[in-house]
Each structure stands twice: as structure tokens, then as C-alpha cells.
ROGU-432500 format. One record per residue (C-alpha): residue in one letter; residue number from 1; chain; x, y, z. Coordinates in Angstrom, 2 decimals. Each point is the difference from the previous one (the first is absolute). Last residue first. Layout:
N
A NUM A X Y Z .
...
END
This chain:
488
X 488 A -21.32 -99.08 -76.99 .
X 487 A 0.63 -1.90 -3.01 .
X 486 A -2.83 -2.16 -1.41 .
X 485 A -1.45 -3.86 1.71 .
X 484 A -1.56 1.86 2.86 .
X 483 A -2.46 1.52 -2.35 .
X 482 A 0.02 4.07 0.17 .
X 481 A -2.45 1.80 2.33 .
X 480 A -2.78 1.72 -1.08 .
X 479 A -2.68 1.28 2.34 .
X 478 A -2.80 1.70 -1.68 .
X 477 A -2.93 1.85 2.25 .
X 476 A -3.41 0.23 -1.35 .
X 475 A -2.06 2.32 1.83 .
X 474 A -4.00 1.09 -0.05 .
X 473 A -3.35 0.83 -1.89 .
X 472 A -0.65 3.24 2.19 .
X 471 A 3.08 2.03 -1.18 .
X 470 A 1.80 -2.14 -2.66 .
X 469 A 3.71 -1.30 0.79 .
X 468 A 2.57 -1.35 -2.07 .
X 467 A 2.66 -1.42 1.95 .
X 466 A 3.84 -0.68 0.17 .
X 465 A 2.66 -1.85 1.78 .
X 464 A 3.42 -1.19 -1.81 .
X 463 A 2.81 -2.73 0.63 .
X 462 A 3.89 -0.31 0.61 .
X 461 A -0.79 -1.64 3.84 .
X 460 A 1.21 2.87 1.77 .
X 459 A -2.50 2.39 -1.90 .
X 458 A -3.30 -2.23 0.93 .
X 457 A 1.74 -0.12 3.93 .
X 456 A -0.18 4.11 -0.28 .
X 455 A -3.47 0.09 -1.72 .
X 454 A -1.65 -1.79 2.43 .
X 453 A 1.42 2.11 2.98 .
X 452 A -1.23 3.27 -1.50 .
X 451 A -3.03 -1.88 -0.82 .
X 450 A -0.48 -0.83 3.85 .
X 449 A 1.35 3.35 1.21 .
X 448 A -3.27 2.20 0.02 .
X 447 A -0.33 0.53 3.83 .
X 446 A -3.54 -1.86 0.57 .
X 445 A -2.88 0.84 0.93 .
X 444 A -2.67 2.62 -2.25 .
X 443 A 0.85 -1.64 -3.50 .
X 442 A 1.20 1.83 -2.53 .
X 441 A 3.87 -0.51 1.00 .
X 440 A 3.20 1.43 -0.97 .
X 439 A 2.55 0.34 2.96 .
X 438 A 2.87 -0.96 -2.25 .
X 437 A -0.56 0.03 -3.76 .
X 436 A -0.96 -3.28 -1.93 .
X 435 A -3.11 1.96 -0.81 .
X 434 A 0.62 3.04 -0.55 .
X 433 A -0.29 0.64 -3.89 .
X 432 A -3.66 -1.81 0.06 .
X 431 A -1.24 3.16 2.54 .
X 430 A -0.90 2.35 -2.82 .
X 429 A -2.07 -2.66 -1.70 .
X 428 A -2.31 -1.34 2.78 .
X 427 A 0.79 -3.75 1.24 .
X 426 A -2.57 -2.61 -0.95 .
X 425 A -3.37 -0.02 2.51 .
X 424 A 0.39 -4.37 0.30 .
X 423 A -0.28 -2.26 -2.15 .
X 422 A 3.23 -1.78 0.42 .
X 421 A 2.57 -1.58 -2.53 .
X 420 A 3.41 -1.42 0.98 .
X 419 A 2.40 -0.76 -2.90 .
X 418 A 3.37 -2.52 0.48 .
X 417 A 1.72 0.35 -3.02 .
X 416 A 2.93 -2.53 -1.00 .
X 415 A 3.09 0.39 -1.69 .
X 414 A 2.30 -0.78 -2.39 .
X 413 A -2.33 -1.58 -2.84 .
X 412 A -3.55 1.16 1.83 .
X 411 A -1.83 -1.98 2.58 .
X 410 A -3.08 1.52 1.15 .
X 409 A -1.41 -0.25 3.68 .
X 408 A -3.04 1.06 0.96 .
X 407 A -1.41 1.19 3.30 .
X 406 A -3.43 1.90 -0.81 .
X 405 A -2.42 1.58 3.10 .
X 404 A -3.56 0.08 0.49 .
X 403 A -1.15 2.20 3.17 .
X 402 A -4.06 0.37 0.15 .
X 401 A -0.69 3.84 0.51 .
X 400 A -1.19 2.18 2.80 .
X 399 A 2.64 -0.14 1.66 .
X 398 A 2.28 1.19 -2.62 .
X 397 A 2.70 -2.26 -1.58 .
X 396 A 3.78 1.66 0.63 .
X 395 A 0.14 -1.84 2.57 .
X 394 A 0.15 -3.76 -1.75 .
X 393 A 2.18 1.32 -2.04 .
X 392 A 2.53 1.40 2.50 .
X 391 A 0.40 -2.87 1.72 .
X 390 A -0.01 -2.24 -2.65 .
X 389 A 3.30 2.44 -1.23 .
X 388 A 1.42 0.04 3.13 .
X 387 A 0.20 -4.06 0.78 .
X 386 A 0.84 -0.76 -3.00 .
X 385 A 3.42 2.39 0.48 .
X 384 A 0.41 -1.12 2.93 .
X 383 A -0.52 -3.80 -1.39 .
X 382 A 2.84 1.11 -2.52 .
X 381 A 2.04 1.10 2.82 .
X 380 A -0.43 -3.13 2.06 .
X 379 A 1.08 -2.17 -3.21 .
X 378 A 3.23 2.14 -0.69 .
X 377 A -0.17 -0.05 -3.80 .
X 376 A 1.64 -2.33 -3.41 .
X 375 A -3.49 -0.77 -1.98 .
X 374 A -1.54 -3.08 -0.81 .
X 373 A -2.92 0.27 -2.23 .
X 372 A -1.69 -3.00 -1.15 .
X 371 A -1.81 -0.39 -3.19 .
X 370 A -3.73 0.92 -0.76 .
X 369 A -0.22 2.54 3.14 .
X 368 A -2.78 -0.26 2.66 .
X 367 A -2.59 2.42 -0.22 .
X 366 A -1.37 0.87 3.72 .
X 365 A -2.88 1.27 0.75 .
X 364 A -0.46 1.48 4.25 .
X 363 A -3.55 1.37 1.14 .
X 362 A -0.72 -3.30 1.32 .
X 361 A 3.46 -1.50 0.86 .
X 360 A 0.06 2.57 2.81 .
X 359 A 3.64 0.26 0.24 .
X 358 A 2.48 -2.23 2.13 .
X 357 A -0.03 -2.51 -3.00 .
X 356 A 0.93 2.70 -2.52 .
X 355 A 3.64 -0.21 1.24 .
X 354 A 0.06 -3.99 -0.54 .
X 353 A -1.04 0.97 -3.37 .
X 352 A 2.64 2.39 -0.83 .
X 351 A 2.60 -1.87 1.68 .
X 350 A -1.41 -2.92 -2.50 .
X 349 A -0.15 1.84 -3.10 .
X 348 A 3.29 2.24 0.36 .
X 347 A 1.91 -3.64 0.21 .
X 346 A 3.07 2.14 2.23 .
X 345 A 3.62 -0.36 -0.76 .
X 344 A 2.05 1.19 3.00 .
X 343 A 0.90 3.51 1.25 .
X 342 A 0.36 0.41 3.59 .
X 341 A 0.35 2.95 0.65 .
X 340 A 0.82 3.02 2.89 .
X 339 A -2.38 2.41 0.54 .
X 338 A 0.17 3.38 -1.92 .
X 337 A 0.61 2.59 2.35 .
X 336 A -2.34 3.37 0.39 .
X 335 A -3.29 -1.54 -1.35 .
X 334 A -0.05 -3.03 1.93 .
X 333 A 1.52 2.19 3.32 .
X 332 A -3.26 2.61 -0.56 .
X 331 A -2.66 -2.70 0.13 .
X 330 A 1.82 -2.12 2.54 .
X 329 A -0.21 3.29 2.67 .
X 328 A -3.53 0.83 -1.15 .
X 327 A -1.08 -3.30 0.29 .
X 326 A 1.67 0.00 3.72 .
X 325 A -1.62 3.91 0.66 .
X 324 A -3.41 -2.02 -1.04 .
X 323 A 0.73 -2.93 2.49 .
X 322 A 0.66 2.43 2.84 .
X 321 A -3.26 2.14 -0.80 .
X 320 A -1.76 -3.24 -0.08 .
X 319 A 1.77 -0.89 3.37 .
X 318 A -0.58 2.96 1.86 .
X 317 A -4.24 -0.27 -0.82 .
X 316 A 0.34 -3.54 0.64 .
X 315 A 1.62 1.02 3.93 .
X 314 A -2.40 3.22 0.27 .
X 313 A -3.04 -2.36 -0.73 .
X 312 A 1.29 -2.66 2.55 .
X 311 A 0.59 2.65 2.17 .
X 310 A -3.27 1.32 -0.35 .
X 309 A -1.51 -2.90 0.92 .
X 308 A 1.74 -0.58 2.99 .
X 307 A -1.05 2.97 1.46 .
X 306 A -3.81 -0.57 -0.74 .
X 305 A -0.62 2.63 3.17 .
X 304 A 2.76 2.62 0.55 .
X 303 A 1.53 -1.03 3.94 .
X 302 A 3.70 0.39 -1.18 .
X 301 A -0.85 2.96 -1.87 .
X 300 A -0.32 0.93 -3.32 .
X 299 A 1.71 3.15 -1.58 .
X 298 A 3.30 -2.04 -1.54 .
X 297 A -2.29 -1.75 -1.89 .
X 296 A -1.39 2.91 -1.74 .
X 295 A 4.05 1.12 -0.46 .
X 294 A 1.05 -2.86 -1.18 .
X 293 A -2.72 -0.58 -2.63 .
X 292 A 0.24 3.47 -1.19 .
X 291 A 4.33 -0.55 -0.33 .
X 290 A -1.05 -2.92 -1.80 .
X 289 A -3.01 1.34 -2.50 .
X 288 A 3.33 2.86 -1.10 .
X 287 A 2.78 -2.53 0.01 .
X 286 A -1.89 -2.22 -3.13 .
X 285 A 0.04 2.89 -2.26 .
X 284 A 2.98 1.50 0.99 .
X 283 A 1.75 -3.04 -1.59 .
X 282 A -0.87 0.64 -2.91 .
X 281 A 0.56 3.41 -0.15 .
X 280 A 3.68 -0.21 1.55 .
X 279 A 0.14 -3.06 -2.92 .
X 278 A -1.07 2.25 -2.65 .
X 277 A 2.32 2.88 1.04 .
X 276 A 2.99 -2.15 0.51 .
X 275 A -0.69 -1.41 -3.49 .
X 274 A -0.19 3.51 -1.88 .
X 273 A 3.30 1.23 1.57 .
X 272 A 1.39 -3.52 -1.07 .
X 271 A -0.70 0.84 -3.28 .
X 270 A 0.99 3.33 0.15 .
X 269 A 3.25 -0.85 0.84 .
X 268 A 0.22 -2.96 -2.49 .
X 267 A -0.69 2.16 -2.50 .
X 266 A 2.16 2.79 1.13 .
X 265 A 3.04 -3.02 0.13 .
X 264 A -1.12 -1.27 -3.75 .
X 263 A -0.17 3.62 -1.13 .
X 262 A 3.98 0.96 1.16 .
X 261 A 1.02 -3.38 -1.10 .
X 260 A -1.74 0.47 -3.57 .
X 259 A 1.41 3.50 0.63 .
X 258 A 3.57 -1.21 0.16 .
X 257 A -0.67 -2.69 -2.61 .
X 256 A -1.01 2.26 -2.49 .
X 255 A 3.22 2.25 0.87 .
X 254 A 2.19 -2.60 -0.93 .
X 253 A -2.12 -1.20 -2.79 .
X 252 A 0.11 4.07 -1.25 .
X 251 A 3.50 -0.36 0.04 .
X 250 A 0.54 -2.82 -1.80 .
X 249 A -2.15 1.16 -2.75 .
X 248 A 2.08 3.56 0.06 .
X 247 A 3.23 -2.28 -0.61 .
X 246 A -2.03 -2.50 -2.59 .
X 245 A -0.49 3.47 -2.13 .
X 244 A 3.42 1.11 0.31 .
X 243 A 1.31 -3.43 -1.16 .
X 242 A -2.53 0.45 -2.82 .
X 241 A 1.34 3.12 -0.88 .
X 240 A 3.59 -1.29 -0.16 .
X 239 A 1.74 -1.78 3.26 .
X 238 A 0.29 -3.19 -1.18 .
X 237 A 0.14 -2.93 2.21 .
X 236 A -3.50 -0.17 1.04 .
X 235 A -1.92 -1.40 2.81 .
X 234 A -3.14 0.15 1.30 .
X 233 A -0.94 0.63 3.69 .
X 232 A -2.99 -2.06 0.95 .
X 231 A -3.48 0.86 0.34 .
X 230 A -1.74 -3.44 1.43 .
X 229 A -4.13 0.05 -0.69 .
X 228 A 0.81 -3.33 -2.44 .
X 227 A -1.88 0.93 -2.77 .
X 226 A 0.95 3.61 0.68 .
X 225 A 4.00 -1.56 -0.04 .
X 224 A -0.59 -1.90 -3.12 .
X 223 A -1.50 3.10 -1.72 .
X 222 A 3.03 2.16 1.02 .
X 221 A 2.60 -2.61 -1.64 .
X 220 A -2.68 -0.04 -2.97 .
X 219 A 0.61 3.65 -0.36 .
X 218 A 3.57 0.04 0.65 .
X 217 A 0.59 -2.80 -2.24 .
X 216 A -2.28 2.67 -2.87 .
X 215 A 2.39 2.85 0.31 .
X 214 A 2.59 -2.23 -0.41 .
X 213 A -1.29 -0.77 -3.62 .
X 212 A -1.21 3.14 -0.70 .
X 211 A 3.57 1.48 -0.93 .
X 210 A 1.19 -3.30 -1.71 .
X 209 A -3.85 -0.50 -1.84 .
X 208 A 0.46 3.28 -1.58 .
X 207 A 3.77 0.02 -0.89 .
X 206 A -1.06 -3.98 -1.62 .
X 205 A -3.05 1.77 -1.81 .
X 204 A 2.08 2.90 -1.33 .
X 203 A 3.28 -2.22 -0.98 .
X 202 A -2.61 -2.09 -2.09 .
X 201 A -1.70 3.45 -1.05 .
X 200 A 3.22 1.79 -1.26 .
X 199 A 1.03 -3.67 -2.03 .
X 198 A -3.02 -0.27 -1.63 .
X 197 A -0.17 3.77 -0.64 .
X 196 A 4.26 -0.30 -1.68 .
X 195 A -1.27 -2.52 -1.91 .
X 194 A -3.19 1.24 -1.43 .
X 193 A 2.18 3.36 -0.87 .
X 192 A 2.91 -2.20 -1.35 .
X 191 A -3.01 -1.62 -2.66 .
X 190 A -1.13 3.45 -0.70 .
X 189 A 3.17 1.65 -0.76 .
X 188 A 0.62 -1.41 -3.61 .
X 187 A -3.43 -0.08 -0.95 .
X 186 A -0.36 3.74 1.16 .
X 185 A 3.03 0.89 -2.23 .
X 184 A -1.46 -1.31 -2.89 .
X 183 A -3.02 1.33 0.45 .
X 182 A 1.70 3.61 0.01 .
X 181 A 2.33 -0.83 -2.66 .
X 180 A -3.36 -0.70 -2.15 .
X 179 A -1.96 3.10 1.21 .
X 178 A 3.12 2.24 -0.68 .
X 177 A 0.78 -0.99 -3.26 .
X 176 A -3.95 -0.28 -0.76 .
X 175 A -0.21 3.87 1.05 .
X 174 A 2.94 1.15 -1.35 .
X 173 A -0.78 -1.60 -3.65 .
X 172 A 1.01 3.58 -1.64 .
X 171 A 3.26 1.46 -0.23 .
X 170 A 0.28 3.18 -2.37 .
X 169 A 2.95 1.41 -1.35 .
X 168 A 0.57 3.35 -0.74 .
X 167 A 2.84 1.33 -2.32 .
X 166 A 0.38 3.88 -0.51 .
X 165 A 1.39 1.57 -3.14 .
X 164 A 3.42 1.88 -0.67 .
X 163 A 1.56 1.15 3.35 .
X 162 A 3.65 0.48 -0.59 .
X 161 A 2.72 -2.09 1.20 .
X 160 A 2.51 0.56 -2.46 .
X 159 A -0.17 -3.39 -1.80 .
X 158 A -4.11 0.92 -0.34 .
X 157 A -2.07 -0.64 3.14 .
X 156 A -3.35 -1.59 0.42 .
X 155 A -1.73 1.28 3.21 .
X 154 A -1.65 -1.95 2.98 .
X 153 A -3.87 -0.83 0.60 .
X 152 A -0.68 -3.33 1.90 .
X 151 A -4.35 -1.33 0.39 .
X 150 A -1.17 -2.11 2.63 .
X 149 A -3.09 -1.69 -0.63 .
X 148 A -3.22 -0.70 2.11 .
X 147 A -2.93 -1.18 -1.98 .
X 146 A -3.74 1.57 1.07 .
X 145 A -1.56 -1.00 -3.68 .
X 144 A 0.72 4.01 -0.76 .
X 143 A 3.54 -0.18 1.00 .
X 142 A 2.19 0.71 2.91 .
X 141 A 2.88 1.76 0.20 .
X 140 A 3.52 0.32 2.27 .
X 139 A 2.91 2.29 -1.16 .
X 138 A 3.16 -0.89 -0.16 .
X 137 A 3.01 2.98 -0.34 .
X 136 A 3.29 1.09 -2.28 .
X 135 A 1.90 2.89 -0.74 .
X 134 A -0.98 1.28 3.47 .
X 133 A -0.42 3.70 -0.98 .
X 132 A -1.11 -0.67 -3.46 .
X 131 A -2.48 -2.45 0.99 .
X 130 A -1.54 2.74 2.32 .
X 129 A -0.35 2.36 -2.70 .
X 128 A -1.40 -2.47 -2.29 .
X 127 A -2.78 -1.18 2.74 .
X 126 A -0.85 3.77 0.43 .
X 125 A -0.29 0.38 -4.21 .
X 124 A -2.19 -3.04 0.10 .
X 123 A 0.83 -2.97 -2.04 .
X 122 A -1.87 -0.81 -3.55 .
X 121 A -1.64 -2.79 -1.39 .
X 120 A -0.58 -1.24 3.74 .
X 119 A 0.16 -3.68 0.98 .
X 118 A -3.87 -1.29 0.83 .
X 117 A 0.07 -3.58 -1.14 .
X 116 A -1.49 0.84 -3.07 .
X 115 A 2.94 1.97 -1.42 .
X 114 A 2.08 -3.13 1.12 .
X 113 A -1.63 -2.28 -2.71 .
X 112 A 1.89 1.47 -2.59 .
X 111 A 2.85 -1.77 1.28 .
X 110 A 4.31 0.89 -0.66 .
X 109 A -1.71 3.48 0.39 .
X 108 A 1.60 3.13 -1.89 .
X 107 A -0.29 3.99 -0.34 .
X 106 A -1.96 1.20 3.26 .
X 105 A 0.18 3.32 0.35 .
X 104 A 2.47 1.48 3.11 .
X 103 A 1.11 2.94 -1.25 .
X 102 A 3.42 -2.05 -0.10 .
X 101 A -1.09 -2.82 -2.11 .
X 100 A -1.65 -2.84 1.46 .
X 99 A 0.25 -3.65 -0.89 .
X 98 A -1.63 -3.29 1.74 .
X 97 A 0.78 -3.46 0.60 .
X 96 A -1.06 -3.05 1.38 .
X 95 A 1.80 -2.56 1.43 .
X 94 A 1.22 -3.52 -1.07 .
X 93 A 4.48 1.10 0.56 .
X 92 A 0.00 -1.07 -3.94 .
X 91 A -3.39 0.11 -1.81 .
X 90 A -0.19 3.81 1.67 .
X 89 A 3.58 0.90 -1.32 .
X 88 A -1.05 -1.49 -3.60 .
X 87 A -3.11 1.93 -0.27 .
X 86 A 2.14 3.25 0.68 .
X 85 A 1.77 -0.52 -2.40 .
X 84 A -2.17 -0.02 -2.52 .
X 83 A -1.70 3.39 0.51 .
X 82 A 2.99 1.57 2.07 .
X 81 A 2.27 1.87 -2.57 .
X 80 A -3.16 0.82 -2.12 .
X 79 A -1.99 1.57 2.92 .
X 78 A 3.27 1.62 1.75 .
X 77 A 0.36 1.52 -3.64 .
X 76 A -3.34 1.13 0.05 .
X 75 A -0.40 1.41 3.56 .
X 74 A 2.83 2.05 -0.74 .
X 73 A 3.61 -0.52 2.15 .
X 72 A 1.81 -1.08 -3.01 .
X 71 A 2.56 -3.09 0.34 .
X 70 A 2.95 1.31 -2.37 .
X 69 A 1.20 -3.91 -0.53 .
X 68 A -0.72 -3.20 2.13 .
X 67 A 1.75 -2.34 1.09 .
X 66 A 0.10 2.01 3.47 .
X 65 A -3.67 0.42 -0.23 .
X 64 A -0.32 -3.78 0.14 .
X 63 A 2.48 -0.85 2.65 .
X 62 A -2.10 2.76 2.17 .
X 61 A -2.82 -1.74 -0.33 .
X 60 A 1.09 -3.28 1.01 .
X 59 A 1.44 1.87 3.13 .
X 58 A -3.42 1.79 0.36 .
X 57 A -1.96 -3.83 -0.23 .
X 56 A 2.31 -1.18 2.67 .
X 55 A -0.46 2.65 2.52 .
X 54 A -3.49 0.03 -0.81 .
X 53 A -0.39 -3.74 0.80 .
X 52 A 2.05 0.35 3.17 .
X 51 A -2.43 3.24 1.37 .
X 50 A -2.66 -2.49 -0.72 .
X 49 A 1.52 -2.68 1.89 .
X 48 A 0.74 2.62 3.10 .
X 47 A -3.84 1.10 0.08 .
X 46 A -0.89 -3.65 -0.43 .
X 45 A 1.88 -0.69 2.82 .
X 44 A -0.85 3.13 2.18 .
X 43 A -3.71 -0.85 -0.47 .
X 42 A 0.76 -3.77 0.99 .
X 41 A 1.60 1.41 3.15 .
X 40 A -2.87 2.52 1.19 .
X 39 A -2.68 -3.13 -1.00 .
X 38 A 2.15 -2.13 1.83 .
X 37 A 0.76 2.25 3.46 .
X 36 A -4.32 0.52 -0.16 .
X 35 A -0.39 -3.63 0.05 .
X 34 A 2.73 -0.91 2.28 .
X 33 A -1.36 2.73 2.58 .
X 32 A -3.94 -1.31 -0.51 .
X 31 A 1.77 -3.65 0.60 .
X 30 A 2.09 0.69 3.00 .
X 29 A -3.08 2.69 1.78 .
X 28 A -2.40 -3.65 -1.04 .
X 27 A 2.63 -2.24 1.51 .
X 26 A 0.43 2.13 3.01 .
X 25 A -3.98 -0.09 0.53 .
X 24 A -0.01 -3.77 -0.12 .
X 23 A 2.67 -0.58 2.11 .
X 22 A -1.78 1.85 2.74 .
X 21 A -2.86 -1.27 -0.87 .
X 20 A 1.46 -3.12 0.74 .
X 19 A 1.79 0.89 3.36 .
X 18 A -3.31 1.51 1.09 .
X 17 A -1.82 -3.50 -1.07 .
X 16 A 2.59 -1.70 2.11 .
X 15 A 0.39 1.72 2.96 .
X 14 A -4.22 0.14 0.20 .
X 13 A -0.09 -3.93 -0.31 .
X 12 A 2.56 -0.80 2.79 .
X 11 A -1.96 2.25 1.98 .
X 10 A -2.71 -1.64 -0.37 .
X 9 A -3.48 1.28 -1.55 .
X 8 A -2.92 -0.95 2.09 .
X 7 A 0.15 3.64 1.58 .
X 6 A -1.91 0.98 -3.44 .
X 5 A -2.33 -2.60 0.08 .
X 4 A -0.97 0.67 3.49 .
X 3 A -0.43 4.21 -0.72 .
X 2 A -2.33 -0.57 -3.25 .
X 1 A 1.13 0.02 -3.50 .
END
């Protein structure tokens, strides 16, 4: 799983599949301790039900011996006293039965059968000895087919409470008793189980989506405001983690703002640092040919042959330098101020065309649209702005090379696309990214603001301006600007 698929995951999602696993792994430590607690418990049972069964097979036992007369403590006589009885006491409590005499030799079995199923013909002298101490104990076997069985030993008294044969009863079946109350005691949990994890992952997903879902409005709340570049406090009423989280939020829009301020008023600063420098240089371009003219004229005398002459030349000379500090002047006060509009809806075709009039009609196509455009624009600014990028085409075509520039317009469903297409050198790579700045120019005259101006009136009126621009082949500039009949 790569990095994005793994961040995909919501939070909603990873509450939820924790909170499962989590219920998961207690039901499986629940079940492995109900398991083990049942086996421990139905051992004790059949323990106990065996320990009933002997208890009630000695008492029938000892009603026997009692009607009885001289009971013998010989193997023989416990043989004849028990060889049909003891048949009877097995048919009765349905167990199996088996006689010892005090040496611990096996005298009597209620079923042959038993000798096969690995019960000893004859008890150890350790297992006597211990017998004798507790009077009574259960041992566990198994036999050779790999069959569990409990087996009981206790002693036979006479009426005076003498030892006078030992009694052991086997109990076989363990394994199938325990199987079958085991199954049925999974049958009888499993459906409560399945409830109780339907019900544990309903309350998980709904815990899940409650603690994500705030966490989500404050997300979209924070998506809204970078759609809308406006970081506004948000509010919340609790004051829990996510209160504290909305808190710091706040406070880092508070600050955010203070250094938005902070870098707005630096920008600015610098910006108008930068602009007092270009216009000192610009206009200590044309100073610097007056203050020579002055002073060469200032060196002729009254009597200096052609006199007149070079005041005429002295007067143009002031005048161009005039005019030029004037351009400069309107240049920078365009830029600096927006001009006041007029906006009005403009056919795009015919202000277009009446533009293209004024231009050498030679060098000049023009592809009309197939529907009329009417857009909502100041109609002086938009011939500013056609008046700046013919300009510029028509310059940007070597001298040594036959200009041939493309107006088109192109109606789309909200807007319309004015493109302008010259074949001029194109604009190098590295210098694309400056284009619309300030002071940008790559020609040799001129003080770079006309695009910076164009794209200013394009951004008032809602719309776009790009190129695409190939180095020797030329520039296609795109100008769209939404229909007049859509929302401004």
C-alpha cells in the first residue's frame, strides 16, 4: 500500500475499524476465557456426578453387607458375596463396576470388557498406601484407543467399619459428554454473541461518525474560507478538544492577518521603492540630452551665425524631451490609479473592427465571430487595451521580416476569447514569468507598463489573459472576458 492510499483513509474510517478490532479482540480473550472456565467447570461436574454415583452405589452396598451374615474378608468370600450382586448394582445406578480385595487383586468386573479398556488387574502397593490414607480418591486414565475416563476407588466396610475389598468405578464417555455439552453451549451463546457484535459495531460506527463528524464542519468551514481567501474566526460552543483546537485556529487567523498586514504594507513599501526608482531613471533619461542642450545653447552669442536656426533646433529639441517627460508622467499615473469607468455593453466585433481601422489593414487578419459577442466593459479601456496589444505585435516583428498578425474572436458559452497572433521573435522561456510585471519590456523603448496596464482593466472586468509563446515563430495572446449577458 503506497503513502496516498494510505492517507486516503478517513478518520471516520480509522475510529471505526480500531473500535472493531477492538471488539473483536475482547470477544476472542471472552470466548478463549469461557472456553477454558467450561471445560474447568464441566470437569468439576462430572467429577462431582461421579463422586454422587459412588456415594450411592457404597450406601447400596452397605445395605447389602448389613443383610448379610459373618461377611469374610478373603478374596473368595468377597468373590461369592459380590458375583451376582454386583451385576444388579451396575444394571441399577448404569455404571460399571469393579472389585478389589485388600492386596489390591482384582476379584470382580460388572464388564469383562473393562480389562481391555486399560483398568489394572492389580493396584500398586504406592497407590494402596495412598488410598489408605485418604480412604477414598479419583484418578484420571486414558486407554489404548486414546479414551479419557475417570476412574473412583473407595473401601467396602463390614457393620464395624472395617476395610474388606475395594470398589472402583469407572466412567467412560468423557470425551463425547464433554464434546456434546460443549456444542451445546456454543449454540446457545452464538446467536447473543452475533447480537451483542451487531449491536457493538452500530454504537461503534455512530461513536465514529459523532467524533469525526465535527471534525469534518471544521474542515469544510476552512475549505469555504480558502475558496473564498477570507480566514474567519470559527466558532464553537464547547470547550472540549475541539474547542481547544478552534481556540489555537483563531489565534493563528489573528496573527495571520497581522502579518498579512505586516507583508501587504512591506509590499507596498517596496513597491513603491521600486517605482520611484524607475520613474527617477526614466526621467533622467530625457533631463540628461536637456541640461546638454541648455548648456551648448547657453555658449552662443548674440552675433553666432544661423542663430535662428539653432533656436528652432533647441526649441523641438526642449519640446520632445517635454513631450517624453508628459508620456512618462501619463504612463506612470495609468498604472498607479485605475481611471474611472464607464462600463456599458460593447458588440466586441464592431469596437474591434473599428479599432483595426487605424492599423495597417495590410498586415492586419481579422476572423470575425459566428454569433455576436456583447460583453459588459468600459469601451475606452477595451480600445486601450486593443490598442497595446496591436502595438506590441506589430513590434515585436523584426525588421527584416514581413509583419502578419491574427485578431480572432471566439464565442464560448459564458464567455468570449479575443486571441491576437503575431509572427514575430516569440518571447524566450525564462522571461515568460514576467511579463505582466511592471517595468518588463524586450524591446529597447519603452517603460514596460502596457501589459501591466492590460492585465489590470482584463482583471476588473471578471476575465483572463494568457499566451503561448515560441521563440522565433511568435505570440498568441488570449483575452477572455465573460458575455455581458452572465453575472459580473
Amino acid at each position: 500500500m503506497n503513502k496516498a492510499t494510505a492517507s486516503s483513509y478517513k478518520l471516520r474510517t480509522r475510529i471505526y475499524v480500531s473500535m472493531l478490532a477492538l471488539i473483536l479482540g475482547s470477544f476472542f480473550f471472552i470466548g478463549t476465557y469461557t472456553y477454558y472456565n467450561f471445560k474447568k467447570q464441566n470437569q468439576t461436574y462430572h467429577d462431582h456426578r461421579l463422586s454422587r454415583k459412588e456415594a450411592a452405589t457404597l450406601a447400596s452396598i452397605t445395605y447389602f453387607i448389613k443383610s448379610q451374615k459373618g461377611v469374610k474378608h478373603s478374596g473368595e468370600s468377597i468373590f461369592h458375596l459380590f458375583q451376582h450382586k454386583i451385576y444388579e448394582l451396575a444394571d441399577i445406578h448404569k455404571l460399571d463396576i469393579v472389585i478389589y480385595n485388600l492386596s489390591g487383586e482384582l476379584i470382580l468386573s460388572s464388564n469383562k470388557e473393562l480389562i481391555q479398556k486399560s483398568i489394572p488387574r492389580k493396584l500398586e502397593r504406592s497407590f494402596l498406601n495412598d488410598l489408605y490414607n485418604k480412604k477414598s480418591t479419583i484418578l484420571k486414565g486414558q486407554t489404548p484407543m486414546g479414551e479419557a475416563f475417570l476412574n473412583s476407588y473407595q473401601y467396602i466396610t463390614d457393620t464395624k467399619e472395617n476395610p474388606i475389598a475395594i470398589i472402583s468405578i469407572p466412567y467412560f464417555q468423557l470425551d463425547e459428554n464433554y464434546k456434546r455439552d460443549l456444542r451445546a453451549y456454543l449454540v446457545a451463546l452464538t446467536p447473543i454473541y452475533l447480537l451483542l457484535f451487531t449491536i457493538a459495531s452500530v454504537m461503534a460506527f455512530l461513536l465514529s461518525r459523532h467524533i469525526a463528524e465535527p471534525m469534518r464542519r471544521l474542515s469544510e468551514i476552512m475549505r469555504i474560507n480558502a475558496l473564498q481567501m477570507r480566514y474567519t474566526p470559527l466558532e464553537w460552543s464547547s470547550s472540549d478538544e475541539i474547542g481547544q483546537l478552534v481556540k489555537q485556529y483563531n489565534f493563528m487567523v489573528k496573527e495571520l492577518e497581522k502579518s498579512a498586514e505586516m507583508i501587504a504594507q512591506n509590499e507596498k513599501e517596496s513597491a513603491w521603492k521600486e517605482m520611484a526608482k524607475q520613474v527617477a531613471h526614466e526621467i533622467k533619461n530625457p533631463l540628461t540630452p536637456m541640461r546638454l542642450s541648455v548648456q551648448m545653447f547657453d555658449r552662443r552669442t548674440p552675433n553666432s551665425p544661423n542663430l535662428e536656426n539653432d533656436t528652432k533646433q533647441f526649441t523641438a529639441s526642449m519640446l520632445e524631451q517635454i513631450d517624453a517627460l508628459s508620456d512618462i508622467a501619463s504612463a506612470f499615473s495609468d498604472f498607479a490609479r485605475m481611471p474611472s469607468t464607464h462600463k456599458e455593453k460593447l458588440n466586441l466585433e464592431e469596437i474591434t473592427e473599428s479599432t483595426l481601422a487605424l492599423f495597417d489593414s495590410g498586415v492586419i487578419k481579422f476572423n470575425k465571430p459566428a454569433t455576436p459577442c456583447y460583453v459588459h466593459a468600459d469601451k475606452n479601456q477595451f480600445i486601450r487595451i486593443l490598442n497595446n496589444m496591436l502595438k506590441n505585435a506589430s513590434e515585436a516583428v523584426p525588421g527584416n521580416k514581413t509583419p502578419l498578425i491574427s485578431v480572432t474572436i471566439e464565442a464560448k458559452e459564458t464567455s468570449a476569447v479575443l486571441s491576437i497572433k503575431d509572427n514575430g521573435m516569440g518571447i524566450a522561456k525564462p522571461l515568460q514569468k514576467k511579463v505582466f510585471e511592471p517595468k518588463f519590456t524586450t524591446k529597447n523603448s519603452g517603460m514596460g507598463l502596457g501589459l501591466g496596464i492590460v492585465k489590470r482593466i482584463v482583471d476588473d472586468l471578471k476575465g483572463s489573459i494568457r499566451f503561448e509563446s515560441i521563440e522565433n515563430v511568435g505570440t498568441t495572446f488570449y483575452i477572455e472576458i465573460p458575455l455581458s449577458n452572465q453575472k459580473n
